[in-house]
C-alpha positions in Angstrom: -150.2 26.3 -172.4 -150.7 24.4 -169.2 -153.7 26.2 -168.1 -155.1 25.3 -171.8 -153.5 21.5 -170.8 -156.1 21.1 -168.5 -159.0 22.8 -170.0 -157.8 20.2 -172.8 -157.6 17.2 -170.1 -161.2 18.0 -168.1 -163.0 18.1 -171.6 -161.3 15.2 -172.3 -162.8 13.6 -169.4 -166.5 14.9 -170.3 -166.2 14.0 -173.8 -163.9 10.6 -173.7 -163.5 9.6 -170.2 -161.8 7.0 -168.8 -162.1 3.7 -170.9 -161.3 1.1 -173.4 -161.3 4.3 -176.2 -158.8 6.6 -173.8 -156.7 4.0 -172.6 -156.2 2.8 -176.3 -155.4 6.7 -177.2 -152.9 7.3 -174.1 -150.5 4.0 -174.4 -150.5 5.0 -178.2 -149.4 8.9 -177.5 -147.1 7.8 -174.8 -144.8 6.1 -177.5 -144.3 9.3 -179.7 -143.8 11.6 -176.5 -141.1 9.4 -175.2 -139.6 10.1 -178.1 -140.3 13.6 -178.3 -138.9 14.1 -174.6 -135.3 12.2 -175.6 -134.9 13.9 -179.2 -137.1 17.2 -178.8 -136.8 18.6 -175.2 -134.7 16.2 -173.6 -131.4 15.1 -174.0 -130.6 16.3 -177.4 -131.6 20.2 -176.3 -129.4 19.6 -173.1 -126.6 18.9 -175.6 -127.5 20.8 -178.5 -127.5 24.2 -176.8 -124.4 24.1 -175.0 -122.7 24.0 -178.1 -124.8 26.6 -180.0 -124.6 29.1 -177.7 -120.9 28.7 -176.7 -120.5 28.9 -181.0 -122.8 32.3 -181.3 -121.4 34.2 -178.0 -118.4 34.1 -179.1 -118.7 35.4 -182.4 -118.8 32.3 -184.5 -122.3 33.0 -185.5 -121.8 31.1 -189.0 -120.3 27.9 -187.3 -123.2 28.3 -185.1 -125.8 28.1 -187.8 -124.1 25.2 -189.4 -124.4 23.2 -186.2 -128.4 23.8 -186.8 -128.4 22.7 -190.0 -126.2 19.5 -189.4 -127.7 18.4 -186.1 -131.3 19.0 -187.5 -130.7 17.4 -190.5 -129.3 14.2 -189.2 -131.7 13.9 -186.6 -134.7 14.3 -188.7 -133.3 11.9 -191.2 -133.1 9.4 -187.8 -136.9 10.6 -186.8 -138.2 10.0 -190.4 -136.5 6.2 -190.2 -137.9 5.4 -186.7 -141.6 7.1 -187.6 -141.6 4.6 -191.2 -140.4 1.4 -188.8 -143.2 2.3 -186.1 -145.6 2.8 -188.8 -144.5 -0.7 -190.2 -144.8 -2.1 -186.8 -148.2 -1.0 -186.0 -149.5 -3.6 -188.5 -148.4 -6.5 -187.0 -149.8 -5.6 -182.9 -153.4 -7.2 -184.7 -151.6 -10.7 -184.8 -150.2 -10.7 -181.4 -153.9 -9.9 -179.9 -157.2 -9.9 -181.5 -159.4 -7.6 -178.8 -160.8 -4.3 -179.9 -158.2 -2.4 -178.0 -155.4 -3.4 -179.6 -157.1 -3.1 -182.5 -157.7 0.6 -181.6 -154.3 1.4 -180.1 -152.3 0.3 -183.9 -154.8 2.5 -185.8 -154.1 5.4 -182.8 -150.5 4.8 -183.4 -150.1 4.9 -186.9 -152.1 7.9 -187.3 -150.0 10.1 -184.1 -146.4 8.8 -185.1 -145.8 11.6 -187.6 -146.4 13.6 -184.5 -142.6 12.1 -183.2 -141.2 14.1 -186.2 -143.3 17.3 -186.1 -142.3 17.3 -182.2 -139.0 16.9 -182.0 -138.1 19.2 -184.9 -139.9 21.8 -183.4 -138.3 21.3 -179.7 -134.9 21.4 -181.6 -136.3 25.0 -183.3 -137.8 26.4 -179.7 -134.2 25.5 -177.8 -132.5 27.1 -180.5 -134.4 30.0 -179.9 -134.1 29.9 -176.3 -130.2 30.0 -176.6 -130.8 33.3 -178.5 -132.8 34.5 -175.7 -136.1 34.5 -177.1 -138.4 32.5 -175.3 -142.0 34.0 -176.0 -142.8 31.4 -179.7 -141.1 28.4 -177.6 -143.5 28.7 -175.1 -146.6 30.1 -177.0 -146.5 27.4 -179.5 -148.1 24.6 -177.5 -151.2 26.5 -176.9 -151.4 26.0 -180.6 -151.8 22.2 -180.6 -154.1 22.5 -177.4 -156.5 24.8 -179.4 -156.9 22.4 -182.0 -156.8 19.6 -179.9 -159.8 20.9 -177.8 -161.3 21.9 -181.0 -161.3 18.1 -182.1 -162.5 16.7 -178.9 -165.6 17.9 -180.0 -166.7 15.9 -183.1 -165.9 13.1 -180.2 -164.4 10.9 -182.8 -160.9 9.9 -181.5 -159.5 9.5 -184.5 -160.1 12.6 -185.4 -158.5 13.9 -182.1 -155.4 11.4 -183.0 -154.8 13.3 -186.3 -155.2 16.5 -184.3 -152.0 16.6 -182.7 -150.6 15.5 -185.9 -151.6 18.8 -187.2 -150.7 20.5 -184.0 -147.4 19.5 -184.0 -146.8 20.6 -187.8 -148.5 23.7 -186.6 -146.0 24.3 -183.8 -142.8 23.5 -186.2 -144.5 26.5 -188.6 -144.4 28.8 -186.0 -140.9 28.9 -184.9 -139.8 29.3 -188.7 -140.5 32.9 -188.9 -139.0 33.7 -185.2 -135.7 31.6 -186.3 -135.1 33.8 -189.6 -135.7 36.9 -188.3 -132.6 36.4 -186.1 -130.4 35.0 -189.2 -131.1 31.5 -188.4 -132.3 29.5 -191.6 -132.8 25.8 -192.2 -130.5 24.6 -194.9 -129.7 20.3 -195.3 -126.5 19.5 -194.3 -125.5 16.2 -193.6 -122.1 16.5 -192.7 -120.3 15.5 -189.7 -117.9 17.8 -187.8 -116.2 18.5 -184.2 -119.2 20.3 -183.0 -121.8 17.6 -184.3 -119.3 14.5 -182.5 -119.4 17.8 -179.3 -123.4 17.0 -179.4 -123.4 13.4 -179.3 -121.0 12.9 -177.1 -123.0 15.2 -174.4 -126.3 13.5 -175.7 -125.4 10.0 -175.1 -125.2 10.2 -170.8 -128.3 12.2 -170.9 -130.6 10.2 -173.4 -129.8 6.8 -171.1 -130.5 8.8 -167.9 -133.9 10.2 -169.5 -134.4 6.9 -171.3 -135.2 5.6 -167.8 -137.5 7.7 -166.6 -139.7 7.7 -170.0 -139.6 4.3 -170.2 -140.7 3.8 -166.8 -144.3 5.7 -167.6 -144.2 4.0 -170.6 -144.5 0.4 -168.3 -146.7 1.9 -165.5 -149.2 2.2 -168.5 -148.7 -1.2 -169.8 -148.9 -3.0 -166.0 -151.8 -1.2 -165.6 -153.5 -2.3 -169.1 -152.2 -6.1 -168.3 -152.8 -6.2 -164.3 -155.6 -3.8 -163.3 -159.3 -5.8 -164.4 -161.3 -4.1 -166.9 -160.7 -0.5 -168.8 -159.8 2.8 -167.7 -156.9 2.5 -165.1 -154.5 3.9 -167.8 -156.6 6.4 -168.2 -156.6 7.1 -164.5 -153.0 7.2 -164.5 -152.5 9.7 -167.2 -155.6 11.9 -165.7 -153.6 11.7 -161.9 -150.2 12.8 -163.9 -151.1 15.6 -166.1 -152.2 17.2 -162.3 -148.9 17.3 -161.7 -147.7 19.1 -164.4 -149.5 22.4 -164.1 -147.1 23.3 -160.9 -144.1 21.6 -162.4 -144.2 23.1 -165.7 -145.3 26.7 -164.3 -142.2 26.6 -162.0 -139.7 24.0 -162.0 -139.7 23.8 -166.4 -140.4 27.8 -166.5 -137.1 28.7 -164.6 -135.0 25.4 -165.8 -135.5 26.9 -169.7 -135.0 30.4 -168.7 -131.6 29.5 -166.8 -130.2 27.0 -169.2 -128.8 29.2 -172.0 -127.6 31.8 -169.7 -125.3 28.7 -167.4 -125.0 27.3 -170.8 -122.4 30.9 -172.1 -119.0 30.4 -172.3 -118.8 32.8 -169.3 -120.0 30.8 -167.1 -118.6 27.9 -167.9 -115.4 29.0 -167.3 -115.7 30.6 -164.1 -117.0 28.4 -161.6 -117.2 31.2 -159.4 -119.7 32.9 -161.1 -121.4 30.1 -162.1 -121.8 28.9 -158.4 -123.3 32.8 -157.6 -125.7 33.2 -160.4 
């Protein structure tokens, strides 16, 4: 998926480059991955698999699958409210600045929200399979929306690269469906609210404000740049210089964090510091 992230990122930079068009694209994805990385991989799957796995290791497999269906369901019903405000929202940036960027960046954004719910259903999906051990479809499915990204950066049209990842991400939700119910694990709505759903909260609220900060805070470098740097293209710049990074970080330092979690997550290990301190 990474190695794809770049091919992704240096055609990118052939076809797009760095500009009014790409600086308009990446403030508008920024906004649906910071939610993606407090809902989807963030905070709610450091809380969420704790609990699930604790629930199916010790035999409780049916509580366990509730859990799924409760947590998903009341999160997506939260994603589907905060993707119909954004939508809303994007409407009125026109009337706070006329230029062609801003302009840009509200059609951008209205098109790649739906992405926010795609995304963090799917990460909910992939770290339920990861607490089951499976970790093969989790980490295969973003070389799905890179494909078809890549695909679309060739028409050159970037709204047609915007409704890409839209697809990408539905594309990556479909693909953990079959994985999930061939190990018993089945969406079903559930709205409820029990002891294990109040047990996720309560472990998602510290994390989300300590993630908040850090996603927020790349969410502002890219608006000082747009408001302080002269011209077009140093948000661009920024986001080129970033995604560097995270060839080596996701290879290694994401590769072994997913791998580990579950197993420090089992009930085991949690209540033996012992062993938790030697594995």
């Amino acid at each position: 998926s990474r190695i794809l992230g770049m091919v992704r990122d240096a055609l990118t930079a052939h076809f797009i480059g760095s500009g009014l068009t790409w600086d308009a694209f990446v403030i508008a994805y920024r906004i649906p991955n910071l939610f993606r990385r407090l809902f989807g991989e963030g905070a709610l799957t450091a809380a969420f698999v704790p609990a699930f796995v604790t629930r199916w290791a010790s035999g409780r497999e049916a509580d366990a699958r509730t859990l799924f269906n409760r947590v998903l369901s009341q999160t997506g019903a939260l994603l589907l409210a905060l993707v119909t405000i954004g939508i809303g929202v994007t409407f009125l940036l026109p009337t706070f600045s006329s230029d062609p960027k801003t302009g840009l960046l509200s059609v951008l954004l209205r098109i790649m929200l739906p992405y926010l719910f795609f995304i963090c259903t799917a990460a909910i999906f992939a770290a339920t399979l990861q607490s089951l051990r499976h970790f093969a479809m989790p980490a295969f499915a973003p070389v799905l929306l890179n494909v078809i990204w890549i695909a679309a950066l060739f028409t050159r049209d970037i709204r047609i690269v915007a409704w890409a990842i839209v697809a990408g991400g539905a594309v990556q939700l479909g693909a953990m469906v079959l994985p999930l119910a061939r190990r018993g694990v089945t969406y079903r709505p559930d709205f409820a609210t029990d002891d294990g759903v109040r047990e996720v909260r309560a472990t998602f609220v510290p994390v989300v404000l300590g993630l908040a900060l850090i996603q927020i805070n790349e969410l502002v470098d890219s608006i000082i740049a747009e408001l302080c740097v002269p011209g077009h293209g140093a948000v661009s710049a920024l986001y080129y210089g970033n995604q560097l990074t995270q060839l080596p970080l996701a290879v290694i330092g994401t590769a072994l964090a997913t791998a580990a979690f579950p197993l420090f997550s089992s009930p085991a290990l949690r209540e033996n510091p012992r062993l938790f301190a030697a594995t």
